[in-house]
C-alpha positions in Angstrom: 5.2 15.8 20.5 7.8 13.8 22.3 6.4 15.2 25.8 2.8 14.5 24.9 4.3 10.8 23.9 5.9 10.5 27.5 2.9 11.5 29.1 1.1 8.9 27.1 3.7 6.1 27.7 3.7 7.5 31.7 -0.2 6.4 31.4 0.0 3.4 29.7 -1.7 5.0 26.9 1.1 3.8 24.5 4.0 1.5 24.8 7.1 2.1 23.2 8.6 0.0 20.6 12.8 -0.8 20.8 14.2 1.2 18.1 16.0 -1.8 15.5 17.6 -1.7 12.5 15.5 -1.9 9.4 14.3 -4.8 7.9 15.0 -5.1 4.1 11.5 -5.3 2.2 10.3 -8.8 1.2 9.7 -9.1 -2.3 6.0 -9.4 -2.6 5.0 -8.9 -6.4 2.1 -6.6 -7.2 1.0 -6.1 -10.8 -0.6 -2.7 -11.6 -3.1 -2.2 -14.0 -5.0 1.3 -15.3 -8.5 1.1 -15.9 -8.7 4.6 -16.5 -6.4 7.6 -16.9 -7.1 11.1 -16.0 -10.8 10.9 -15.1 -10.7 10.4 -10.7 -12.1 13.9 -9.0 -11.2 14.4 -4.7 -13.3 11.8 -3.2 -13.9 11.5 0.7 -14.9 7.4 0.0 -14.3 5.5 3.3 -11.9 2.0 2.9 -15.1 0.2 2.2 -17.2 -1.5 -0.8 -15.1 0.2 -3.7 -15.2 -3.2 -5.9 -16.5 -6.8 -5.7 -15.7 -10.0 -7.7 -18.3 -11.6 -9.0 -17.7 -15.4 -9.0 -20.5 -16.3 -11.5 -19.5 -13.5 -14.0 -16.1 -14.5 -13.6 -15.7 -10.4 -13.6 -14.5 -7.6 -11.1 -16.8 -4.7 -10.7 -15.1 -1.4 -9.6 -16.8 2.2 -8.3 -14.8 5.3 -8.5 -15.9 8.9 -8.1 -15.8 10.8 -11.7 -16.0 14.3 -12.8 -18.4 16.3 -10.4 -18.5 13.9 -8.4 -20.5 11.6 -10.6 -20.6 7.6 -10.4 -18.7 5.5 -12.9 -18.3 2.0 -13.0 -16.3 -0.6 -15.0 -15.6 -4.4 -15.3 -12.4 -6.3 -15.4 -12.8 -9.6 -17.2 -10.6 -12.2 -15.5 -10.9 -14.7 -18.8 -9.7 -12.3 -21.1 -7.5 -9.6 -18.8 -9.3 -6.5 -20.8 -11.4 -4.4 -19.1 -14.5 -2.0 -20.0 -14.7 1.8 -20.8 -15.8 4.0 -17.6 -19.7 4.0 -17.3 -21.6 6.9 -15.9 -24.2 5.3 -13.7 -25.4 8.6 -11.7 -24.7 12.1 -11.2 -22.5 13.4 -7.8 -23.5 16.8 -7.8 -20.6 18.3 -7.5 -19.7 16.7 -3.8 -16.9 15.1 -3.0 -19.0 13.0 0.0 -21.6 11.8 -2.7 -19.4 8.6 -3.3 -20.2 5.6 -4.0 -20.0 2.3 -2.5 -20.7 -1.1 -3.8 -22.2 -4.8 -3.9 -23.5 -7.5 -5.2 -27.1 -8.4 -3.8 -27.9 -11.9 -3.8 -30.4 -12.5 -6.4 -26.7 -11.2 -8.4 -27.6 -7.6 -9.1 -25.0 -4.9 -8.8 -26.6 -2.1 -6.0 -24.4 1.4 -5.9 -25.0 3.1 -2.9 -24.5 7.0 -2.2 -25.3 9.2 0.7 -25.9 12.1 -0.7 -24.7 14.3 1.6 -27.1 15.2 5.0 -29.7 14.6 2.1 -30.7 11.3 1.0 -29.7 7.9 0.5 -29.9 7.0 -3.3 -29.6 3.3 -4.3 -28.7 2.7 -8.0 -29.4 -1.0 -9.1 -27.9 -2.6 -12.2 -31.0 -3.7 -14.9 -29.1 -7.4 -15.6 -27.6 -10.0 -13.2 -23.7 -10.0 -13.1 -23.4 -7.6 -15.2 -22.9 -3.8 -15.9 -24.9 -3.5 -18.9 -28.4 -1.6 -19.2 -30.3 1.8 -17.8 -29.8 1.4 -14.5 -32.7 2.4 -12.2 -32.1 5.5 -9.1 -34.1 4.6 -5.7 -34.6 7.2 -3.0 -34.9 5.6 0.3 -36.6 7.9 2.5 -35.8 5.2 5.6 -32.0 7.1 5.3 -33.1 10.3 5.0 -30.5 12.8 5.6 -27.6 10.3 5.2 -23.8 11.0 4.8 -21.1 8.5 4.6 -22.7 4.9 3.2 -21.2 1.8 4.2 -22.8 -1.2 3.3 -22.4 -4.8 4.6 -23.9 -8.3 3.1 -24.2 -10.9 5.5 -24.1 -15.0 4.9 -27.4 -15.2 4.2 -27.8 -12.1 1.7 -29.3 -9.6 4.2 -28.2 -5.8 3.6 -26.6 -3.2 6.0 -26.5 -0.1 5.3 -24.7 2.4 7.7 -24.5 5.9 7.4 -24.4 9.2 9.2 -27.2 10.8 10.1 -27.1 14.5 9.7 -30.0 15.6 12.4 -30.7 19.0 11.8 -31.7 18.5 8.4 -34.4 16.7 9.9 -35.3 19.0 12.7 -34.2 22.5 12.4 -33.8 23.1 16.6 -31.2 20.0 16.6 -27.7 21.6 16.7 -25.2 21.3 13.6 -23.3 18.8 15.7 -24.9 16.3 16.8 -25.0 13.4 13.8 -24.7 10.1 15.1 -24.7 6.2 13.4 -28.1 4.4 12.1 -28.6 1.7 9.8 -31.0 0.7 7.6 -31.7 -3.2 6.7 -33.3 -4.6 3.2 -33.9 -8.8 3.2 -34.6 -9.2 0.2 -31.8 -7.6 -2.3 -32.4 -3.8 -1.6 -35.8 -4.0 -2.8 -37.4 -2.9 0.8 -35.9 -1.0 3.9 -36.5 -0.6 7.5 -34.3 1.4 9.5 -32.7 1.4 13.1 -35.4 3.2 15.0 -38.1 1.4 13.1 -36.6 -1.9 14.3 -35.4 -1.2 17.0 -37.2 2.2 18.9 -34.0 3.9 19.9 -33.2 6.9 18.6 -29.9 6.3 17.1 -27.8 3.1 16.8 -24.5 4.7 18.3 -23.6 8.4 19.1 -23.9 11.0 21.7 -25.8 14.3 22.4 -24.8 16.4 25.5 -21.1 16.1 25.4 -19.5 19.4 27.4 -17.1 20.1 24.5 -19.7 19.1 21.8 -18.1 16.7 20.2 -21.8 14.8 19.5 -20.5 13.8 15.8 -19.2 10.8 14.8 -16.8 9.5 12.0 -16.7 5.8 11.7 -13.1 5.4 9.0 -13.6 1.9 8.4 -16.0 -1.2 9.6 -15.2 -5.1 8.8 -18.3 -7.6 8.5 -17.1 -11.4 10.2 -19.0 -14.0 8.5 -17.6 -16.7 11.5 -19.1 -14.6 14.4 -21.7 -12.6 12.6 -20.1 -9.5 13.5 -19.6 -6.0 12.0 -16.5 -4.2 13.9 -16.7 -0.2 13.3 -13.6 1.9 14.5 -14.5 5.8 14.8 -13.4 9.1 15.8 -15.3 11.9 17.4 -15.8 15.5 15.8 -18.2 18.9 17.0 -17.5 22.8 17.4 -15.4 22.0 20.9 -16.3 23.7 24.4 -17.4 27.3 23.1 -19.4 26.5 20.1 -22.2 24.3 17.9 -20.5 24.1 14.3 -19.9 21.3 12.5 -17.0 19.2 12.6 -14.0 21.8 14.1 -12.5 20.0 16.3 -11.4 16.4 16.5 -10.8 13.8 19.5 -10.2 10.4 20.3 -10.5 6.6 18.8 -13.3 4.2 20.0 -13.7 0.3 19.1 -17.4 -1.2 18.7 -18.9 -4.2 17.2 -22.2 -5.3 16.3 -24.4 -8.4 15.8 -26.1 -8.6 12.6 -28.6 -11.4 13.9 -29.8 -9.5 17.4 -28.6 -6.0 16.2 -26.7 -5.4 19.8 -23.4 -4.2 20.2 -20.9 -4.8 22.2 -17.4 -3.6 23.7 -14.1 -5.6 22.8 -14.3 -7.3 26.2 -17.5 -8.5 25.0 -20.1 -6.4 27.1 -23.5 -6.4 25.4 -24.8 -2.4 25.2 -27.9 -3.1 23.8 -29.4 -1.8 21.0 -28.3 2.0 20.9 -25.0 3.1 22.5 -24.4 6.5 24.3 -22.1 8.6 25.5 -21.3 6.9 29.5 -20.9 3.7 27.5 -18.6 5.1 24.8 -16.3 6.4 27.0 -16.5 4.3 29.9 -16.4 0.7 27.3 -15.1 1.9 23.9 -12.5 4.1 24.1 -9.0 3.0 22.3 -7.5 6.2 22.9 -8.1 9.5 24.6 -6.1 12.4 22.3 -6.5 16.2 23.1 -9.3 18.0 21.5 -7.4 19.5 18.5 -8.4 20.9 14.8 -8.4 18.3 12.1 -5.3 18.4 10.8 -3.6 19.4 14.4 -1.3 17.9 16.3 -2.9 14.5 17.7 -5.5 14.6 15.9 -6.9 11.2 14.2 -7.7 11.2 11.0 -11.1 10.7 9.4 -9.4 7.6 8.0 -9.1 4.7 10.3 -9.0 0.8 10.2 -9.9 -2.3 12.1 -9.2 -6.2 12.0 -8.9 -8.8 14.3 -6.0 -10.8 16.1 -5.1 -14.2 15.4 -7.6 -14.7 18.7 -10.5 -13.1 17.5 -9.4 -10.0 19.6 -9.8 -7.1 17.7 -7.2 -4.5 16.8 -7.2 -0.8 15.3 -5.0 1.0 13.1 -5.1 4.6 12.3 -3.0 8.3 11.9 -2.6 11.2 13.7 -0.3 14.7 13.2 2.6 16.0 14.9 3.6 19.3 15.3 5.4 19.5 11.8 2.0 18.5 10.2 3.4 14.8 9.2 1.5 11.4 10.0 2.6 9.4 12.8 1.0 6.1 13.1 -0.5 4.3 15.8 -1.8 0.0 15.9 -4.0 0.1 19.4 -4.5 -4.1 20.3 -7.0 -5.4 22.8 -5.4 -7.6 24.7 -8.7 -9.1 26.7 -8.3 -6.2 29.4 -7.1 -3.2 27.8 -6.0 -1.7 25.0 -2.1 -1.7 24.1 -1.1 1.4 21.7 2.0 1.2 19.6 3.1 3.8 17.6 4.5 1.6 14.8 5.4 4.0 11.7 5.9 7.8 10.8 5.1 10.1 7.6 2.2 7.1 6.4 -1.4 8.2 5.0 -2.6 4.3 6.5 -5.3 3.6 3.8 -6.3 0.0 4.1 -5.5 -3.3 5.6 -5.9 -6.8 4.1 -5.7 -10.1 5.6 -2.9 -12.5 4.8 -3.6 -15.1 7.2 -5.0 -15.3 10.6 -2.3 -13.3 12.4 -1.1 -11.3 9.6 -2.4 -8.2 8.0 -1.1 -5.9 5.1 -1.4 -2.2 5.7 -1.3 -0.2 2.5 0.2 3.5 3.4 0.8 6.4 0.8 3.1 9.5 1.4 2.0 12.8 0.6 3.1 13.9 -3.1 4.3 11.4 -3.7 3.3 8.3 -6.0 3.2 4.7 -4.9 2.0 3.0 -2.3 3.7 1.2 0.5 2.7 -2.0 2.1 4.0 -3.5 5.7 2.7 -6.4 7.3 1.0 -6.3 10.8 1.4 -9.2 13.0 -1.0 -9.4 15.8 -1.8 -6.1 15.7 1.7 -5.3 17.1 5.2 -6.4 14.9 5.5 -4.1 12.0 7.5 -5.1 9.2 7.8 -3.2 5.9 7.3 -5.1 2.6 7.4 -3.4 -0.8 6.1 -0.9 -3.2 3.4 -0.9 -5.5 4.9 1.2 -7.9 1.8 3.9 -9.6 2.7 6.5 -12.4 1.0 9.7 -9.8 -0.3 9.8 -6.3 -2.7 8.0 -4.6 -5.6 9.5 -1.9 -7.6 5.9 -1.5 -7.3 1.9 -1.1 -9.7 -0.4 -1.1 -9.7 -3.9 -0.6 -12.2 -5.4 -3.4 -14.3 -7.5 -1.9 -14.3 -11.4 -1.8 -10.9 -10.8 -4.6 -9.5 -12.8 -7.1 -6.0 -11.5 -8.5 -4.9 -9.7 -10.3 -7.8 -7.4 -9.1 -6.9 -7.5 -4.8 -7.2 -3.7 -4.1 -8.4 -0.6 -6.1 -7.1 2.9 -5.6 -8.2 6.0 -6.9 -5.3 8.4 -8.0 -4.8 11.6 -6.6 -6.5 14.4 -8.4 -4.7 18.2 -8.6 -7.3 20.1 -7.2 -9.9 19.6 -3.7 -12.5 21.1 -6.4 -14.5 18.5 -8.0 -15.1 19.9 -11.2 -11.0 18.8 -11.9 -11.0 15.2 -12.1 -7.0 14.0 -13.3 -6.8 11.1 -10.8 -6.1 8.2 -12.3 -7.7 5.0 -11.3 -5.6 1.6 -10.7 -6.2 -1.6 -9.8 -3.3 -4.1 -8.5 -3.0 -7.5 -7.1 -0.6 -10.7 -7.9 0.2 -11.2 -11.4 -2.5 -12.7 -13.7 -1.3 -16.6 -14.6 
């Protein structure tokens, strides 16, 4: 590892950080509550649309993966501090990728979304405004047919995103196992209707490749951040395929790549700002996108990045990435990658971290919330300019944790939700617990 880390540092690749003495934590208070013991199964859920507050309702709305994978819901009601019993809103079928995301359309109706796995994309809508109560009603959407990985976006003016991965050969049987690149699909009024990428825009696919040498046609996007100011959506994304020798799904892993999008013209762009057009390919990727170029290795491998990664922006506007990869011993080391209007600048800022989520704190700062295998609790540091790192305190959870999500458009003590570690990767054992925390209720 340490020779790999020279060679990276000899490239410019990554620049090394003065060893200093410790900083003693600030004393930031968290306040945990538990929603629900003993219910969470292994989810795969992305750092994305786990929970919204609903200002009207007065309520927070949170989506956690259940038994089998299936969907449960429940409200926290900021008036009285009590929250609801778990609801069962749809079935998983027993797959840990069937997870759902969630938010709150703008005629006020709760929408759960779930890629059902290189299947379908289901869309579950709650029966009342602001509220969880009713039958809700299950949607097919055929526009996001063999869909994986839903992550959905609401701009300013109440139009829905929906991105997902798009599992090809389910569609056409001579496509090879991996190649599954990005598309969208786009409802304007509340989820109602669809269109998708290629309908609105002809391209195939909205980012992606197909040809690579070493196969590595598939992508996984860990986290993307909607900017109301600029009308952006920032993705951050690694590559997976069967490597040099082979077509199989999702073997080896390689490298981390930096895109945004514009929600009004539905372009992308580079971090230096270079418009791509409509669909993005391979020569642009890596010639425009790339953060940083790792060795192809197995998931799980030495210097490999995680399916897990996150993205925010600099007290600028310039974007910066966060994310983990393995050394040799199998523990996390952790890497902050900052575009500094030419280049990217690589740090590695932390070691032995699981980096789950980050939060804004104001426009320079950003909390990162990291959990360490086996162990319960997670850890927060704050991230200034996508380049200090500072640690700051523990939010202290009775078991482990395996996600974080920043609920959307929070009011405390609901700020993040994270979905306890359960025992086993099989779905049918669900002993996670599920916790919500934030700063104490007044």
């Amino acid at each position: 590892m340490r020779g790999l880390l020279c060679a990276l540092v000899m490239a410019g690749l990554v620049i090394p950080v003065p060893q200093a003495a410790a900083e003693p934590p600030d004393k930031a208070a968290f306040e945990v509550m538990t929603p629900a013991s003993a219910v969470a199964s292994r989810t795969d859920r992305r750092p994305t649309a786990g929970g919204v507050f609903d200002p009207v309702a007065r309520k927070t709305f949170i989506s956690w993966s259940g038994k089998a994978a299936d969907t449960y819901v429940q409200a926290y009601d900021h008036r009285t501090g009590a929250w609801t019993a778990p609801k069962k809103i749809a079935d998983g079928e027993s797959d840990p990728h069937n997870y759902p995301t969630m938010l709150l359309a703008g005629d006020g109706h709760l929408l759960i979304f779930r890629g059902m796995h290189n299947t379908r994309t289901v869309i579950s809508r709650a029966p009342l405004a602001h509220s969880l109560d009713g039958t809700w009603t299950d949607t097919e959407v055929p526009e996001g047919d063999s869909a994986s990985y839903p992550m959905p976006v609401k701009t300013v003016d109440s139009t829905l995103f929906l991105f997902y991965r798009e599992t090809t050969g389910e569609l056409d049987p001579k496509t090879n196992t991996d190649f599954r690149p990005m598309k969208y699909i786009v409802s304007r009024d509340h989820g109602k209707t669809w269109k998708n990428s290629v309908q609105l825009t002809g391209k195939q696919w909205a980012f992606g490749s197909l040809g690579r040498a070493d196969h590595m046609d598939e992508i996984y996007v860990g986290q993307l951040r909607y900017l109301p100011s600029s009308g952006r959506i920032q993705f951050v994304y690694t590559l997976a395929g069967g490597g040099p020798e082979q077509h199989k799904h999702d073997v080896y892993h390689r490298n981390v790549y930096f895109l945004s999008f514009d929600v009004r013209t539905l372009r992308f762009h580079s971090a230096s700002g270079r418009d791509l057009g409509t669909q993005v390919d391979d020569i642009e990727q890596e010639r425009y996108l790339k953060v940083a170029d790792t060795p192809l290795e197995l998931p799980g491998g030495l210097k490999s990045p995680d399916y897990i990664l996150q993205t925010g922006t600099r007290r600028d506007g310039k974007p910066f990435v966060t994310w983990f990869q393995f050394d040799a011993a199998g523990s996390p080391r952790d890497f902050a990658g900052a575009w500094n209007g030419r280049n990217w600048e690589v740090r590695e800022v932390a070691s032995g971290l699981r980096l789950r989520e980050i939060e804004q704190v104001d426009s320079g700062t950003w909390r990162v919330y990291g959990t360490r295998d086996g162990k319960p609790g997670i850890e927060t540091f704050l991230l200034g300019n996508g380049r200090v790192w500072k640690p700051e305190t523990l939010i202290t959870t009775a078991k482990p944790v395996q996600r974080v999500e920043v609920i959307a458009g929070f009011r405390d003590p609901a700020r993040i939700l994270a979905t306890g570690a359960s025992s086993a990767r099989d779905v049918s054992v669900a002993d996670g617990d599920i916790y919500v925390a934030g700063a104490p209720r007044k």
